[in-house]
N, CA, C and O atoms as a DFTB+ gen file, in Angstrom:
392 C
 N C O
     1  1      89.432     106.671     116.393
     2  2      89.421     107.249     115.067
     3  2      89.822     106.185     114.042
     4  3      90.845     105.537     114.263
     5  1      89.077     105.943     112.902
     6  2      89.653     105.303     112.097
     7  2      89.700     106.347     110.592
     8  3      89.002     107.278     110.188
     9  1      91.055     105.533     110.002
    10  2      91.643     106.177     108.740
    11  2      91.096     105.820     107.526
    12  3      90.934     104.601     107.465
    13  1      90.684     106.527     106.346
    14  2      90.034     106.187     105.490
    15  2      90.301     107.132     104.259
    16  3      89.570     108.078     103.967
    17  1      91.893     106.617     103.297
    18  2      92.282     107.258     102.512
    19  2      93.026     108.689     103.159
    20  3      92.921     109.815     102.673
    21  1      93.652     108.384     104.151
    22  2      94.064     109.636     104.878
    23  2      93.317     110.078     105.852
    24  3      94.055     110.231     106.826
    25  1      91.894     110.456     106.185
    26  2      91.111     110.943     106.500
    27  2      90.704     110.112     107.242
    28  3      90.425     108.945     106.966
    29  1      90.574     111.139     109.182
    30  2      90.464     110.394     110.295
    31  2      88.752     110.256     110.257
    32  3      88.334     111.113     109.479
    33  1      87.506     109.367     110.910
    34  2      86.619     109.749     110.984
    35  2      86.390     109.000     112.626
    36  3      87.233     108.235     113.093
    37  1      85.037     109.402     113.404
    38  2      85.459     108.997     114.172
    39  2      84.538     107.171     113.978
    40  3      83.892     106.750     113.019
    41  1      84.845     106.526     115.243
    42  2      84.441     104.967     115.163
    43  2      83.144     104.806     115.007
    44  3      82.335     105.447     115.678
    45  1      82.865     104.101     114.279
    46  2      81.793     103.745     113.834
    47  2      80.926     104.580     112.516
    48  3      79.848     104.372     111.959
    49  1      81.938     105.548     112.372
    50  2      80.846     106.513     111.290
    51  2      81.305     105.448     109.655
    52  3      80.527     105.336     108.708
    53  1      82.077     105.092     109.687
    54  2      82.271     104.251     108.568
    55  2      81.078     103.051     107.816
    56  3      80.570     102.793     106.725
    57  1      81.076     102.600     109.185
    58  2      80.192     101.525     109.454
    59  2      78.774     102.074     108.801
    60  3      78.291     101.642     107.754
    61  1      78.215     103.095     109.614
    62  2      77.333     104.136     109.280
    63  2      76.892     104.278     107.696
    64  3      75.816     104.061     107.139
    65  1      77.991     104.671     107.267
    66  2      77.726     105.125     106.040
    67  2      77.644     103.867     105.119
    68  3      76.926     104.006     104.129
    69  1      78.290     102.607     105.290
    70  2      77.889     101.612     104.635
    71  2      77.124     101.180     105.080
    72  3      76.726     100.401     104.215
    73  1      76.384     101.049     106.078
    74  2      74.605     100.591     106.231
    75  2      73.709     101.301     105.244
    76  3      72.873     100.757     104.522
    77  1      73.980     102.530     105.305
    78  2      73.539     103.214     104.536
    79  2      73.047     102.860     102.765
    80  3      72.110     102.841     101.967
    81  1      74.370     102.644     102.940
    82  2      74.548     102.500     101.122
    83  2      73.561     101.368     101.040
    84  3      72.645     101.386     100.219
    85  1      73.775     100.235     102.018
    86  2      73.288      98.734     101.375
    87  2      71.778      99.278     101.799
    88  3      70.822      98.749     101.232
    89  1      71.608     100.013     102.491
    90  2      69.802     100.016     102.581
    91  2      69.485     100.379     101.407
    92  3      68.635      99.774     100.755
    93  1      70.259     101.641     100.876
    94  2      69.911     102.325      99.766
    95  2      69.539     101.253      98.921
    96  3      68.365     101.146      98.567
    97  1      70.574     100.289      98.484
    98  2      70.255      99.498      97.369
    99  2      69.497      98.614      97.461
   100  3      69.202      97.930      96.482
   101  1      69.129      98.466      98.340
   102  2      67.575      97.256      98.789
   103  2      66.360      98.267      98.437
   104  3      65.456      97.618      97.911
   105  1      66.099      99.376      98.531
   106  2      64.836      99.866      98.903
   107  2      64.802     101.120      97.647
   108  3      63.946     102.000      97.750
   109  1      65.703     101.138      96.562
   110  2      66.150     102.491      95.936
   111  2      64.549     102.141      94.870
   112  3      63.894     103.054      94.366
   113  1      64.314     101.147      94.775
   114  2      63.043     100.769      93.643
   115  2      61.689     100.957      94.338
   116  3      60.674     100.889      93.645
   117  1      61.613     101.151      95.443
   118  2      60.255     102.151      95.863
   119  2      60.279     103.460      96.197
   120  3      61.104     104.125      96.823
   121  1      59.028     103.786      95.575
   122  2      59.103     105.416      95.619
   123  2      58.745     105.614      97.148
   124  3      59.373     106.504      97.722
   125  1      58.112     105.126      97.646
   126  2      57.696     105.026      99.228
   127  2      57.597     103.709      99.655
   128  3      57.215     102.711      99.045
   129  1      57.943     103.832     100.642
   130  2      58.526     102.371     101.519
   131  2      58.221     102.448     103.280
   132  3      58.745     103.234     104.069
   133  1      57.341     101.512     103.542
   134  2      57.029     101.117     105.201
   135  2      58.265     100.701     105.971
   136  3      59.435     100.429     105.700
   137  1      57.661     100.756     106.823
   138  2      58.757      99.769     108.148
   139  2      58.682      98.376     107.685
   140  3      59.656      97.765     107.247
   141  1      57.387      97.847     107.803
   142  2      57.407      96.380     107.349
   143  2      58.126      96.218     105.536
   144  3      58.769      95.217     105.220
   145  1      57.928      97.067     104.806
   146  2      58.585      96.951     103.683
   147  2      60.179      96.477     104.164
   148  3      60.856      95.465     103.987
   149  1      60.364      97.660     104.802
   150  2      61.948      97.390     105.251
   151  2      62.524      95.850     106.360
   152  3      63.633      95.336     106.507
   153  1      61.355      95.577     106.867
   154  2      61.657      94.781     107.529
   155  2      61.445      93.184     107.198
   156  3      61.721      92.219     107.911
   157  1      60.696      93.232     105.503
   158  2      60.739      92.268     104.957
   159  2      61.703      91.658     103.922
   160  3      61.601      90.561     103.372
   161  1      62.877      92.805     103.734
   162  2      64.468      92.668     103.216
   163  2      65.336      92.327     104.346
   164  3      66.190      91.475     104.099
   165  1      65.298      92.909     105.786
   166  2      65.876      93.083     106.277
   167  2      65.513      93.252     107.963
   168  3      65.632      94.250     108.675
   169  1      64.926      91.594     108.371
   170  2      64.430      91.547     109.752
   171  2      65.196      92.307     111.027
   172  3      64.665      92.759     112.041
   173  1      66.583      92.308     110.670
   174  2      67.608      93.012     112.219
   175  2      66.942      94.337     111.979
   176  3      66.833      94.955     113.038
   177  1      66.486      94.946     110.995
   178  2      66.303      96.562     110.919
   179  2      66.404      97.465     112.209
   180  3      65.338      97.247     112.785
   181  1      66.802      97.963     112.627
   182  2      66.350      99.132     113.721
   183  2      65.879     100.197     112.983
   184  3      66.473     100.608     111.986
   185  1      64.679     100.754     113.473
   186  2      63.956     101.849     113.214
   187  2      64.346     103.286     113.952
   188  3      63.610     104.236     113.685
   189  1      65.633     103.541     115.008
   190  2      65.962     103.880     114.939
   191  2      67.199     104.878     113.610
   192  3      67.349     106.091     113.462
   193  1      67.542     104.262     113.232
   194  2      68.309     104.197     111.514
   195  2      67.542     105.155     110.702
   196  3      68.142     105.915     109.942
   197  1      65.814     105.181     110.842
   198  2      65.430     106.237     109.805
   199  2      65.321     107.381     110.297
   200  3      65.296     108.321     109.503
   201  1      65.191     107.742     112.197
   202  2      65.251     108.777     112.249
   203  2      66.650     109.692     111.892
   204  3      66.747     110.863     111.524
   205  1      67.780     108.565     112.183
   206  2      69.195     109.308     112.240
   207  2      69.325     109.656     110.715
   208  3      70.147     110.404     110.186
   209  1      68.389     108.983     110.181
   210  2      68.786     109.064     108.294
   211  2      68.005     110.610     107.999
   212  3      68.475     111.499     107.289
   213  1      66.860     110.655     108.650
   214  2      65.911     111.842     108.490
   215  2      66.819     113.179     109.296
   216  3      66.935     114.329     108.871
   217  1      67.232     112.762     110.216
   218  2      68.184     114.337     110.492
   219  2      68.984     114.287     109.499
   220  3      68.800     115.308     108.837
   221  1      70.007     113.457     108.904
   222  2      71.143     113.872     107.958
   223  2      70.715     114.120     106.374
   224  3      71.520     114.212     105.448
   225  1      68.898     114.231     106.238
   226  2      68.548     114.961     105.229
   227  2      68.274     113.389     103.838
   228  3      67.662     113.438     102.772
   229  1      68.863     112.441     104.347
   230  2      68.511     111.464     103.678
   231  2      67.421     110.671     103.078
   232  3      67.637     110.130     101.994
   233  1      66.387     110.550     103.599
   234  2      64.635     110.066     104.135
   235  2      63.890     111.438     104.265
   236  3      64.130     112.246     105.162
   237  1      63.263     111.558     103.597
   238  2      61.888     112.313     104.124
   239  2      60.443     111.293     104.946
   240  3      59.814     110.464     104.289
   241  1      60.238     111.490     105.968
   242  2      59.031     111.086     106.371
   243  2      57.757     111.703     105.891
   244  3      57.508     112.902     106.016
   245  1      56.502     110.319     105.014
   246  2      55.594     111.262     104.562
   247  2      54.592     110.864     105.889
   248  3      54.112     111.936     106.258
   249  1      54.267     110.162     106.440
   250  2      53.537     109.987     107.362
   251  2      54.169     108.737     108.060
   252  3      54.802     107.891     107.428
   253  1      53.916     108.670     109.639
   254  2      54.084     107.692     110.335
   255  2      54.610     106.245     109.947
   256  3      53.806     105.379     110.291
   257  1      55.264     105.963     109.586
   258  2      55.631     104.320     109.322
   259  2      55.932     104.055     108.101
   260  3      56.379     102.957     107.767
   261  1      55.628     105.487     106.900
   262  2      56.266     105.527     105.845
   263  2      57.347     106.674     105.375
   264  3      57.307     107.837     105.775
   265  1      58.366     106.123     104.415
   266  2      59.493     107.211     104.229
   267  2      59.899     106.855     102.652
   268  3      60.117     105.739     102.182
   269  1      59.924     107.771     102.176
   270  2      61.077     108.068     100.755
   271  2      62.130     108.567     100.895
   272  3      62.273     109.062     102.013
   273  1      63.273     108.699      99.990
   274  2      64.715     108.931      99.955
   275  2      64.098     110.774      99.096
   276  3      63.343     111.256      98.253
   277  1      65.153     111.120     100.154
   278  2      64.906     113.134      99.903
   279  2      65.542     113.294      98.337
   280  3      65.450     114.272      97.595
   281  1      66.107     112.211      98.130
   282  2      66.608     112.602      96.237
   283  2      65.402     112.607      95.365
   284  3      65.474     113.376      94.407
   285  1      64.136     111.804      95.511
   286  2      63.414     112.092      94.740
   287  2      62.341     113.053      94.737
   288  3      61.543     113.429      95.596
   289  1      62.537     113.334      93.575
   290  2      61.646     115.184      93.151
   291  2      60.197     115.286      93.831
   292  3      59.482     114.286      93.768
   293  1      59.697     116.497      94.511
   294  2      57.963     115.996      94.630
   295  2      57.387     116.453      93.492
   296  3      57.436     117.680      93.411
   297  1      56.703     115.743      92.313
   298  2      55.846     115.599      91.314
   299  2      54.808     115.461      91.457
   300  3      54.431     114.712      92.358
   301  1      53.715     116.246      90.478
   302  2      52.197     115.469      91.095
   303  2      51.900     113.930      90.447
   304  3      50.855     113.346      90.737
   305  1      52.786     113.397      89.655
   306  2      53.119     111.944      89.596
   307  2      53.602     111.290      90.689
   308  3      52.906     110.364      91.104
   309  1      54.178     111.429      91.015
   310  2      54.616     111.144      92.834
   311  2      54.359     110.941      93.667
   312  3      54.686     109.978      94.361
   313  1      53.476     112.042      93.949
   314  2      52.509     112.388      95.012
   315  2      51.773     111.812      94.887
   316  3      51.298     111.314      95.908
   317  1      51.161     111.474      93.570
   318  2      50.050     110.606      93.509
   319  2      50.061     109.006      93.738
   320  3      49.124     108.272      94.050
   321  1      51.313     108.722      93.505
   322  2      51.904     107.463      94.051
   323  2      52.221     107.339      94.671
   324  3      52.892     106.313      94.563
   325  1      52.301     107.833      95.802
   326  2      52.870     108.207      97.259
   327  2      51.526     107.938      98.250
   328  3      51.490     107.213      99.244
   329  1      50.256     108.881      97.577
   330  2      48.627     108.671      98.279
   331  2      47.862     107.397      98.219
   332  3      46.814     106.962      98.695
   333  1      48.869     106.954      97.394
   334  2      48.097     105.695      96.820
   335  2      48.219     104.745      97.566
   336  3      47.328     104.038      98.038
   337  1      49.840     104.652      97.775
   338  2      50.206     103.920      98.813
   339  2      49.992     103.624     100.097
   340  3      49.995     102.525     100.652
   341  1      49.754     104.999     100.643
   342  2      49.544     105.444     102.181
   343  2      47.853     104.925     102.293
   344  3      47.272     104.204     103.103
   345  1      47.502     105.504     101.338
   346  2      45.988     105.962     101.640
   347  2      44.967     104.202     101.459
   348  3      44.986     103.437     100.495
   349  1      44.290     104.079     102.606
   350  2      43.654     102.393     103.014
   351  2      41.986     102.882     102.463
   352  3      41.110     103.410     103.148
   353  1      41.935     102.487     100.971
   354  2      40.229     102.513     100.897
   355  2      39.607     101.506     101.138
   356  3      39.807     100.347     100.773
   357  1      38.437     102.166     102.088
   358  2      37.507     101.574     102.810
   359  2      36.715     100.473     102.119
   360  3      36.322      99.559     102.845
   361  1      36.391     100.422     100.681
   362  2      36.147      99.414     100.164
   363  2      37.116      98.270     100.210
   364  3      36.486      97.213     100.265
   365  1      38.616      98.060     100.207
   366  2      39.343      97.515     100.612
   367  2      39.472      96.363     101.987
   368  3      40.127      95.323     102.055
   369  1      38.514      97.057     103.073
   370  2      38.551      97.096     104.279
   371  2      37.366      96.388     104.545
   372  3      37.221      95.901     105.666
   373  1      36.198      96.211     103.394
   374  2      34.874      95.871     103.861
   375  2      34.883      94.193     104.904
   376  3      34.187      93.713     105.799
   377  1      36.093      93.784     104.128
   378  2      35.987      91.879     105.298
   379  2      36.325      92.426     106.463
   380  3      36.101      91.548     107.297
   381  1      36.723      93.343     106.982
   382  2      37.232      93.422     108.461
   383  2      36.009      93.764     109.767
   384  3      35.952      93.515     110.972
   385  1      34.910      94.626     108.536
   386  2      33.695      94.664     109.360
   387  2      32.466      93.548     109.200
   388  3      31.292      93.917     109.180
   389  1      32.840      92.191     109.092
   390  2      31.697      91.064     109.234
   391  2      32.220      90.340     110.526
   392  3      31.604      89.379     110.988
């Protein structure tokens, strides 16, 4: 157990919660953010970390390999920047088929 202003928590949840914070402040300026996003601030990343973040309500997952922070509102401004992101147009893609 460690003490923190009085208050026992158990080991390692401290730790926890300041990973937390510092991800927050690396990644708080995208509205949606990849693995490789994350892993281009921050190569040690474990990807484990977003599921434990997604149970404690922190991260929403919008699809596979991308996530936003559950504080921001869903807007159809948002959303639309959110599809934009995710979404790979095929005109985009045309050098991959020569």
């Amino acid at each position: 157990m460690v003490s923190l202003a009085g208050i026992y928590y158990p080991e390692g949840y401290i730790q926890n919660i300041m990973r937390y914070l510092q991800f927050y402040e690396l990644m708080r300026s995208f509205t949606v953010f990849s693995l490789a996003d994350i892993r281009a601030v921050d190569p040690g990343f474990h990807r484990r970390r977003l599921a434990e973040w997604q149970q404690k309500g922190y991260l929403r997952k919008i699809i596979k390999g991308y996530y936003m922070f559950s504080e921001i509102p869903l807007c159809e401004e948002i959303l639309f920047e959110v599809a934009n992101r995710i979404y790979i147009f095929p005109e985009d893609n045309l050098h991959l088929c020569s």
